[in-house]
Backbone and ligand atoms as CSV (ligand in chain L), in Angstrom:
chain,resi,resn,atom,element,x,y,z
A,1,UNK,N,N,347.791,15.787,136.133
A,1,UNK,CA,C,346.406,16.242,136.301
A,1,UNK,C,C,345.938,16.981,135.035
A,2,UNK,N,N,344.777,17.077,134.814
A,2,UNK,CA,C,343.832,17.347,133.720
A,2,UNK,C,C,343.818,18.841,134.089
A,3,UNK,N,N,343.576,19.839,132.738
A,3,UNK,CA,C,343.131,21.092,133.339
A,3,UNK,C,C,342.033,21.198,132.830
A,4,UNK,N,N,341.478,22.588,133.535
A,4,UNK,CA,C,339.939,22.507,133.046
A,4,UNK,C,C,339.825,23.335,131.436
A,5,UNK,N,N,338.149,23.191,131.151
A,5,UNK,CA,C,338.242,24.045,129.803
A,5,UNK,C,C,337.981,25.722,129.962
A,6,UNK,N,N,339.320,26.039,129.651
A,6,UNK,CA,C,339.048,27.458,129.944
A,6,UNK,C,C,339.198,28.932,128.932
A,7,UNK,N,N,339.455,28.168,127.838
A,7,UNK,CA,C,339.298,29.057,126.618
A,7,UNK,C,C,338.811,28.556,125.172
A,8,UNK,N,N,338.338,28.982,124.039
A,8,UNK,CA,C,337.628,28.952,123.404
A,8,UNK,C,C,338.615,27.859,122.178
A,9,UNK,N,N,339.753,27.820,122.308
A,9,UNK,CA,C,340.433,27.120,121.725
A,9,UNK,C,C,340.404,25.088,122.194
A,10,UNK,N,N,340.058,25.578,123.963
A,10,UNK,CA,C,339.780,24.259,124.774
A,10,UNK,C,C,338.395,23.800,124.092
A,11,UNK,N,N,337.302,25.018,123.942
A,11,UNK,CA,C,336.124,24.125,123.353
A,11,UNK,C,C,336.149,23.421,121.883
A,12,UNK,N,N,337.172,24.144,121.186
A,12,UNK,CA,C,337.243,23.260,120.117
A,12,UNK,C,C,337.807,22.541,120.012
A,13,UNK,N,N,339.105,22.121,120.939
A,13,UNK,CA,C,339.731,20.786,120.818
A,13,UNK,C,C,338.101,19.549,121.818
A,14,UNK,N,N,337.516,19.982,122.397
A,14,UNK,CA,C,336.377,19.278,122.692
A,14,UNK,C,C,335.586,18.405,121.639
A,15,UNK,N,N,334.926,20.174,121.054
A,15,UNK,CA,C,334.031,19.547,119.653
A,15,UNK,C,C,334.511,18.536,118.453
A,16,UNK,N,N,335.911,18.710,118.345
A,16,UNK,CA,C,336.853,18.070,117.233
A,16,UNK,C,C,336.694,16.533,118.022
A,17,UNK,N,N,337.324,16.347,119.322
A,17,UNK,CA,C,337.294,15.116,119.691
A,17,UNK,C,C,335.620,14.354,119.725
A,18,UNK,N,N,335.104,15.403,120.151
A,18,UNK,CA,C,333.983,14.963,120.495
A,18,UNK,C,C,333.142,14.296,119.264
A,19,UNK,N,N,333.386,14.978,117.795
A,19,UNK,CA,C,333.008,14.382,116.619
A,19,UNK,C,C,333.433,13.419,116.104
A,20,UNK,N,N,334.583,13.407,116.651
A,20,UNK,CA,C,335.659,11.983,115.770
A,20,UNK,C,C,334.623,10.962,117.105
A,21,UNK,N,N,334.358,10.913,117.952
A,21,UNK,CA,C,333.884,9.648,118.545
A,21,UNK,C,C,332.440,9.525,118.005
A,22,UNK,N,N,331.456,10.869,117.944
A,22,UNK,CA,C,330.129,10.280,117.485
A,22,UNK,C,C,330.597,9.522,115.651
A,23,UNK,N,N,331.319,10.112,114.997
A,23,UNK,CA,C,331.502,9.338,113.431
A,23,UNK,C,C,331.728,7.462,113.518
A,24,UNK,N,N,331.913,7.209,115.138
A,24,UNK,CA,C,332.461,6.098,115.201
A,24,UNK,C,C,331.427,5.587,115.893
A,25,UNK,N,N,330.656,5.952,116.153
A,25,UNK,CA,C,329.468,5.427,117.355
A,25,UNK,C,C,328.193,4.867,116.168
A,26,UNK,N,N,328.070,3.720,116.418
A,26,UNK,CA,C,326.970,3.326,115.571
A,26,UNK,C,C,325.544,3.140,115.341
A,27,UNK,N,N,325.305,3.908,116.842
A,27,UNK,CA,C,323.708,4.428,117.044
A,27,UNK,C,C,323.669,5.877,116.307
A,28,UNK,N,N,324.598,6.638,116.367
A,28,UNK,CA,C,324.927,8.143,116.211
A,28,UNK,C,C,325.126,8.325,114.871
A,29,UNK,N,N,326.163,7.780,114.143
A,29,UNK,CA,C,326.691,8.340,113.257
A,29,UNK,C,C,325.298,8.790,112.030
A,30,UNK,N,N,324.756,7.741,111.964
A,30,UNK,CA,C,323.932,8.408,110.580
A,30,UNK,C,C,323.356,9.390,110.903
A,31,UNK,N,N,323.172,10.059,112.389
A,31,UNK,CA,C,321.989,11.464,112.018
A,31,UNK,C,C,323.554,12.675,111.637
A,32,UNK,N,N,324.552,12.043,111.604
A,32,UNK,CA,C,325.521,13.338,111.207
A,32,UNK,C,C,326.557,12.972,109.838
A,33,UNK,N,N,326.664,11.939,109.267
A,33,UNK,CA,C,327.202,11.633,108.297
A,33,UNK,C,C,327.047,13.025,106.869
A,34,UNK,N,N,325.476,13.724,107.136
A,34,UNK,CA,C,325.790,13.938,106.147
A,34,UNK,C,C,325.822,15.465,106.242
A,35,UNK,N,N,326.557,16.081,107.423
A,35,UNK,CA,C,326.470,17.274,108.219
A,35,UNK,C,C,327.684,17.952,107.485
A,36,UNK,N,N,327.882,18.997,107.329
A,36,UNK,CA,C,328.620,20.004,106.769
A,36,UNK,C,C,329.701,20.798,108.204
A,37,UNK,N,N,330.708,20.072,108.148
A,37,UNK,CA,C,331.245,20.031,110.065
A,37,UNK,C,C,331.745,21.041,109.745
A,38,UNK,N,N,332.353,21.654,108.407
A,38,UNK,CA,C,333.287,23.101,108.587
A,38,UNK,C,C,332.549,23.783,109.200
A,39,UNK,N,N,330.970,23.882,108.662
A,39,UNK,CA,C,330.100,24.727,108.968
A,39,UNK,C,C,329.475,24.477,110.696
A,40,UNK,N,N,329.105,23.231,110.936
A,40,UNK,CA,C,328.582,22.937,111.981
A,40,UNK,C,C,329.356,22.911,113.291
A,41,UNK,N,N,330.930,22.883,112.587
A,41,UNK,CA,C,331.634,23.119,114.298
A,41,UNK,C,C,332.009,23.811,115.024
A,42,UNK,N,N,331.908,25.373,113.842
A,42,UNK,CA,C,331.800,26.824,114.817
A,42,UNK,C,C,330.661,26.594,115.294
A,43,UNK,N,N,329.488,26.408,115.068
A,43,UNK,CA,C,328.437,26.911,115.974
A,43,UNK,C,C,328.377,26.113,117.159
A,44,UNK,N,N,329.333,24.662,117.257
A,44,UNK,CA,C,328.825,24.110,118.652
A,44,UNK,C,C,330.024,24.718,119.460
A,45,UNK,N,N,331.108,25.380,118.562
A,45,UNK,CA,C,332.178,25.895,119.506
A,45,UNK,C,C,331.392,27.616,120.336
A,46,UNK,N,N,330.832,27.787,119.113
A,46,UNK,CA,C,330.047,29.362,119.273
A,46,UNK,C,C,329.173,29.047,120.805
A,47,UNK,N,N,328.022,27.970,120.756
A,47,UNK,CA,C,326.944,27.710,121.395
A,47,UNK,C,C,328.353,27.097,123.225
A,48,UNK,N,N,329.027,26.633,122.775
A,48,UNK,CA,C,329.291,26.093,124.045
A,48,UNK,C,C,330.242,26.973,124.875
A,49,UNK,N,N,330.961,27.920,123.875
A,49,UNK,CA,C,331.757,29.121,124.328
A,49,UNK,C,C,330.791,30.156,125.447
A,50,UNK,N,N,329.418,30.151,124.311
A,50,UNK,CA,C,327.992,31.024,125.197
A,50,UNK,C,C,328.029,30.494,126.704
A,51,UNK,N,N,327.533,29.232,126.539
A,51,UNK,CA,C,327.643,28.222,128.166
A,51,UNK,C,C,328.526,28.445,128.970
A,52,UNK,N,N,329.659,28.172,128.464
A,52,UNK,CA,C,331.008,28.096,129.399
A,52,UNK,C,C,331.510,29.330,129.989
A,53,UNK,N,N,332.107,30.117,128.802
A,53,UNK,CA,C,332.490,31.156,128.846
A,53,UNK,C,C,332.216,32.878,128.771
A,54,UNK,N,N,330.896,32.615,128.756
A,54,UNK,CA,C,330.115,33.601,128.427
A,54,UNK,C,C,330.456,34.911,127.409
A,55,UNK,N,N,330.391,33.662,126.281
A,55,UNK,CA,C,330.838,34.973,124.908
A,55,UNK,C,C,329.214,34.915,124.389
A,56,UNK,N,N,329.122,36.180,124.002
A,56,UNK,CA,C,327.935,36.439,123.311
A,56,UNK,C,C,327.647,36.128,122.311
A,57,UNK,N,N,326.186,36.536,122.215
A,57,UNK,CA,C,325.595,36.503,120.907
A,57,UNK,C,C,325.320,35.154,120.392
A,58,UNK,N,N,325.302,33.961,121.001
A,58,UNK,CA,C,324.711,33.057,120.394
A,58,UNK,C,C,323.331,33.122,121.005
A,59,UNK,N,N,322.136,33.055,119.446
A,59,UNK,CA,C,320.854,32.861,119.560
A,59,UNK,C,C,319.998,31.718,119.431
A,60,UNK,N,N,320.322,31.073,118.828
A,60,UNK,CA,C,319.972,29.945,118.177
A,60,UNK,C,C,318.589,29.259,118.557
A,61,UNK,N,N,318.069,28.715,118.477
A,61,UNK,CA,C,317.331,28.002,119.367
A,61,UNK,C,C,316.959,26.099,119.176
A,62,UNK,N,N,317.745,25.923,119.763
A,62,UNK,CA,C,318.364,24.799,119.565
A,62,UNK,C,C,318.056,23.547,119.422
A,63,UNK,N,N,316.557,23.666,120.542
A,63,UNK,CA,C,315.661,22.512,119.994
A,63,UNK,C,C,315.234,22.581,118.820
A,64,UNK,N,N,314.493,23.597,118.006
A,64,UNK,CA,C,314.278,23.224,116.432
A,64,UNK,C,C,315.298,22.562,115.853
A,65,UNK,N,N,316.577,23.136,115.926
A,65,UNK,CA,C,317.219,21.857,115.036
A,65,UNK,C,C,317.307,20.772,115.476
A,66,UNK,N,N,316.984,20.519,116.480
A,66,UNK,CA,C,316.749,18.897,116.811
A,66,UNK,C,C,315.414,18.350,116.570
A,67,UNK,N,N,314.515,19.312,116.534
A,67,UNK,CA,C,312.440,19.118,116.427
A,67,UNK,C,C,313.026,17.880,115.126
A,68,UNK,N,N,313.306,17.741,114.373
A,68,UNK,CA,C,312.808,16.663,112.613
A,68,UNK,C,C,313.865,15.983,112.788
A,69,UNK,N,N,314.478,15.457,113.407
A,69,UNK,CA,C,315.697,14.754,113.426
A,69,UNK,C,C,315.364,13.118,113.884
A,70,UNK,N,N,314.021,12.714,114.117
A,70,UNK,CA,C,313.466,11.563,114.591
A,70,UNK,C,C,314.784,11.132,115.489
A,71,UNK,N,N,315.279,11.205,116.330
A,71,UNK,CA,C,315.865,10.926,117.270
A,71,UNK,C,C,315.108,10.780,118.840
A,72,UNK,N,N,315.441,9.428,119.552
A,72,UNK,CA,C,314.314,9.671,120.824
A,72,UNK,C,C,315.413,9.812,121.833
A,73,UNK,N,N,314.702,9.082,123.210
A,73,UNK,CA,C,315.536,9.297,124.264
A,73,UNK,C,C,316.830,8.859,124.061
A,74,UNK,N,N,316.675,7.436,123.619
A,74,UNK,CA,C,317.631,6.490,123.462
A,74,UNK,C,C,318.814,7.349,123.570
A,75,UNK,N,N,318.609,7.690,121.788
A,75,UNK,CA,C,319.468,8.674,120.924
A,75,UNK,C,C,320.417,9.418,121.461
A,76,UNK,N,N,319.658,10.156,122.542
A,76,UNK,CA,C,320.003,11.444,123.249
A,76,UNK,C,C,321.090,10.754,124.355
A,77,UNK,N,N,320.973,9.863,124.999
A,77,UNK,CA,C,321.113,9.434,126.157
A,77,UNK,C,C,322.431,8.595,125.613
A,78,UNK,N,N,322.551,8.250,124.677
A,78,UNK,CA,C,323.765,7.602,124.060
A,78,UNK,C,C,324.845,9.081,123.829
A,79,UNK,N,N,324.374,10.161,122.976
A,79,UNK,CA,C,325.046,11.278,122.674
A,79,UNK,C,C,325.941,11.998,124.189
A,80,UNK,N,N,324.666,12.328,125.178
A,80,UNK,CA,C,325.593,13.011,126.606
A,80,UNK,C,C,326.250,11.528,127.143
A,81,UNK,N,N,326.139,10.247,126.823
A,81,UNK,CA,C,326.975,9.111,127.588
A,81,UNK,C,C,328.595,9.570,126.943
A,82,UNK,N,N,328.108,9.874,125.438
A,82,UNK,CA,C,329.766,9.898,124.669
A,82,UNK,C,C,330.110,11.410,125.182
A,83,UNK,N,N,329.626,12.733,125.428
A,83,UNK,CA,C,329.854,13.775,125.658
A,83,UNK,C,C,330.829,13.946,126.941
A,84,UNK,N,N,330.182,13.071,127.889
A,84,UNK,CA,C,330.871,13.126,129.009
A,84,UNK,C,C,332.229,12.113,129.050
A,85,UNK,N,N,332.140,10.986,128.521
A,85,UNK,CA,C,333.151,10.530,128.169
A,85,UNK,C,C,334.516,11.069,127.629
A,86,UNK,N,N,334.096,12.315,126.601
A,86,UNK,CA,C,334.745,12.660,125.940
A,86,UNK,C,C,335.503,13.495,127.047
A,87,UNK,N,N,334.526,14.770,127.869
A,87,UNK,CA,C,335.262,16.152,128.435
A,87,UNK,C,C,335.919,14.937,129.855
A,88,UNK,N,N,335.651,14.115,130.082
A,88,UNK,CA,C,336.523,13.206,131.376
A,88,UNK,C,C,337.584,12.822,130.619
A,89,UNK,N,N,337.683,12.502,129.313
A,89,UNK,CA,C,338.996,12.099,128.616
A,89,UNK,C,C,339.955,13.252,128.731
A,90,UNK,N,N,339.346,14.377,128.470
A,90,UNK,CA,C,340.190,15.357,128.606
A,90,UNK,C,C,340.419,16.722,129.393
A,91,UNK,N,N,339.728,16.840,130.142
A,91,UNK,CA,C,339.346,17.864,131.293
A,91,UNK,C,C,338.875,17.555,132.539
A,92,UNK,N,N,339.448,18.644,133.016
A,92,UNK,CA,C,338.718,18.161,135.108
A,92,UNK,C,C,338.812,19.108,135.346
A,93,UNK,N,N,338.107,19.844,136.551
A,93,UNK,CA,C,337.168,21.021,137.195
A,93,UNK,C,C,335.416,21.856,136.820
A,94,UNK,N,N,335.917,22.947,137.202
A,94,UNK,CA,C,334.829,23.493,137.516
A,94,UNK,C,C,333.959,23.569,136.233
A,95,UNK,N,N,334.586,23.894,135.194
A,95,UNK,CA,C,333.506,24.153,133.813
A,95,UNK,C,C,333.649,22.785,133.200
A,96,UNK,N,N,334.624,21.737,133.029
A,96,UNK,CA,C,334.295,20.581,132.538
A,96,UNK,C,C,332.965,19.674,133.131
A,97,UNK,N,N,332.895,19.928,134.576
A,97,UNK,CA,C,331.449,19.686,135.127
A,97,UNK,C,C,330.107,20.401,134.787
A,98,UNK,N,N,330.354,21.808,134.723
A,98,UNK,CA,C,329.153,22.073,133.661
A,98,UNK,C,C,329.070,21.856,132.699
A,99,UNK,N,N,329.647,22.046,132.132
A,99,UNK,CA,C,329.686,20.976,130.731
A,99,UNK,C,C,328.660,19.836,130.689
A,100,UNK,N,N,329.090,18.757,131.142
A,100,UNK,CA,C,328.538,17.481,131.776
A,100,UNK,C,C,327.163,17.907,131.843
A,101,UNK,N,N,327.096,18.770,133.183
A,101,UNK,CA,C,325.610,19.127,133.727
A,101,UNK,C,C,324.781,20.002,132.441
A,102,UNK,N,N,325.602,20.675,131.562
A,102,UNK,CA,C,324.376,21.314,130.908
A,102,UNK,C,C,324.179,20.186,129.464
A,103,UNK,N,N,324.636,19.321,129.294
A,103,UNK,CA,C,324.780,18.594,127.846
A,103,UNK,C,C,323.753,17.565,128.955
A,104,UNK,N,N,323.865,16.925,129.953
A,104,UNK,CA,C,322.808,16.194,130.721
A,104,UNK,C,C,321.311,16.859,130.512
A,105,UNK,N,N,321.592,17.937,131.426
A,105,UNK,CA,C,320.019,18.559,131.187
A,105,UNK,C,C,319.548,18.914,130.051
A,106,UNK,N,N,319.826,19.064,129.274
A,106,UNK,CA,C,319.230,19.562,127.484
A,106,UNK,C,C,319.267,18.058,126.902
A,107,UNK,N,N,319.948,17.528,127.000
A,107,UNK,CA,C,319.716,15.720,126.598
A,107,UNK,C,C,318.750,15.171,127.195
A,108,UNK,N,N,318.381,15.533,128.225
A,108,UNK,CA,C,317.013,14.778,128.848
A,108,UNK,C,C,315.749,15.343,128.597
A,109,UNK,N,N,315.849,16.832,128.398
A,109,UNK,CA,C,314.968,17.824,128.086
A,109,UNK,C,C,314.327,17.190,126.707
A,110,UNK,N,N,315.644,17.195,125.957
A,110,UNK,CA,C,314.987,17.405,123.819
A,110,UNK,C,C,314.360,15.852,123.968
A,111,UNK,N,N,315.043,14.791,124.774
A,111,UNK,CA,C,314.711,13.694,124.671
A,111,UNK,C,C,313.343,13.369,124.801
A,112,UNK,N,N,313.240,13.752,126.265
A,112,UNK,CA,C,311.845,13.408,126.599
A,112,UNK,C,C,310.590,14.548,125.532
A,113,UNK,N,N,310.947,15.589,125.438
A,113,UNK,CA,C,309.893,16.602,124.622
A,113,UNK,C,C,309.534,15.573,123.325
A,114,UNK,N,N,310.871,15.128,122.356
A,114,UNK,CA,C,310.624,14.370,120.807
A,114,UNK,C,C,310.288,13.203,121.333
A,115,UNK,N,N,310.394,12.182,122.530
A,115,UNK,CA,C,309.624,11.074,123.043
A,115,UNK,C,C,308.184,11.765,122.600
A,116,UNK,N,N,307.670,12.257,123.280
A,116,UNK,CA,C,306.317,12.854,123.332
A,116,UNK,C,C,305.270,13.440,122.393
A,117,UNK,N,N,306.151,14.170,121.606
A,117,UNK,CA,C,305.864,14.362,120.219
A,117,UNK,C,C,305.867,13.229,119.350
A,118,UNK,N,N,306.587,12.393,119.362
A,118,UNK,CA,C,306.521,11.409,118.316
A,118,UNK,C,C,305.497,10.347,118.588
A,119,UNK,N,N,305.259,10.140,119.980
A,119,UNK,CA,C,304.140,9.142,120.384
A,119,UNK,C,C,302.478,9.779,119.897
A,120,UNK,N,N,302.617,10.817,119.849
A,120,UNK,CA,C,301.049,12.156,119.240
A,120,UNK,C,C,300.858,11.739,118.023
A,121,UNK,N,N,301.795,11.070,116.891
A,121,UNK,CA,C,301.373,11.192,116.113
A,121,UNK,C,C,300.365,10.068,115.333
L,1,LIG,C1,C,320.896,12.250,119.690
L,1,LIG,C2,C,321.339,13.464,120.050
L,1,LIG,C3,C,321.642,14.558,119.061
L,1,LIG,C4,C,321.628,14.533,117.691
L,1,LIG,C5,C,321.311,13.366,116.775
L,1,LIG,C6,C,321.987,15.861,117.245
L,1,LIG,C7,C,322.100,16.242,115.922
L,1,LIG,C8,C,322.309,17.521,115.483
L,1,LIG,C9,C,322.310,17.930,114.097
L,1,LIG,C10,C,322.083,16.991,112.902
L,1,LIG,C11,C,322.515,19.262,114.068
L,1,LIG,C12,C,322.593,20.169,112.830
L,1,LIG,C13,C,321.243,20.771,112.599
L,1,LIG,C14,C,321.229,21.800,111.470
L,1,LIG,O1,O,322.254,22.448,111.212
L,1,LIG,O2,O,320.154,21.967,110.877
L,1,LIG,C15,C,322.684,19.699,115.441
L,1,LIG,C16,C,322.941,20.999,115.813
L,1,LIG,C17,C,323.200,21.374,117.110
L,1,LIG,N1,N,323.121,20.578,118.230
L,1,LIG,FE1,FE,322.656,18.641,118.288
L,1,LIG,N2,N,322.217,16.657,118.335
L,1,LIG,C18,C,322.021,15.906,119.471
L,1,LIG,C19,C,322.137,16.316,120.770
L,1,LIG,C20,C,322.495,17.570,121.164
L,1,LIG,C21,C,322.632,18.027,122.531
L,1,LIG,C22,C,322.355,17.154,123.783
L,1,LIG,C23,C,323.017,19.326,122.489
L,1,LIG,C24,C,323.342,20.290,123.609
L,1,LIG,C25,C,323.964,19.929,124.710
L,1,LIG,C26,C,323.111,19.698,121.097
L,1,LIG,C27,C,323.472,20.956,120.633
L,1,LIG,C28,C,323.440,21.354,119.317
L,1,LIG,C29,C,323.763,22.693,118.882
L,1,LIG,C30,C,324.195,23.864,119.764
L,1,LIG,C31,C,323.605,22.711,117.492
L,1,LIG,C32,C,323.890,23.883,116.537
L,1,LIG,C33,C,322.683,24.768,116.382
L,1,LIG,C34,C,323.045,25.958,115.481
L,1,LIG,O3,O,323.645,26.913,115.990
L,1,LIG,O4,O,322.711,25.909,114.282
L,1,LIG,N3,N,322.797,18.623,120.321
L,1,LIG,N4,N,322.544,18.607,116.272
């Protein structure tokens, strides 16, 4: 049996896996090819530690960095398909399901908002 993610070391073996599959995904990869991951994978460990585990202090606000990224639903809807893929590859219970549920709801959220915006213009 799978255990769940329950420390901050679990979210980064997440984010690590979770990047090696978008580099391989060929709808995905170019909006991150040219991303600076030393830099970019504390903050999704930072941002998802906030979620999960309730460590502080992440502020961020998260849709702007997604606002210029011309990415639509599609996009989004491909990203939480591989997300969840990923935490079922390697986790089961209670926070690997939020997980799921909060990378669902913010994927449908940014999706549909930059759908909408991009059709305005
Ligand atoms: C097609 C879907 C997505 C694409 C292409 C994408 C792409 C990116 C890129 C390129 C950045 C770096 C932005 C920068 O540093 O300026 C970023 C940051 C981030 N993304 Fe996404 N993302 C997607 C979906 C999501 C989803 C669904 C979530 C949440 C569940 C998410 C959470 C984050 C977080 C927390 C950051 C870091 C913000 C920070 O602290 O600086 N992303 N994303």
């Amino acid at each position: 049996m799978k255990k769940d993610i329950q420390t901050k070391e679990d979210i980064a073996r997440l984010v690590n896996v979770f990047y090696d599959r978008v580099l391989q995904n060929e709808k995905l990869v170019h909006f991150f090819v040219h991303l600076n991951f030393e830099e970019h994978k504390p903050k999704m460990v930072h941002f998802w530690s906030f979620v999960l585990l309730d460590e502080p202090g992440y502020n961020t606000n998260v849709f702007d960095k997604h606002a210029n990224l011309h990415a639509n639903s599609s996009d989004f809807n491909e990203w939480v398909s591989l997300f969840h893929s990923t935490v079922n590859e390697l986790f089961e219970g209670e926070k690997a399901e939020a997980a799921k549920f909060r990378a669902t709801t913010i994927g449908y959220t940014f999706g549909s908002k930059l759908d909408a915006l991009n059709n305005q213009a």
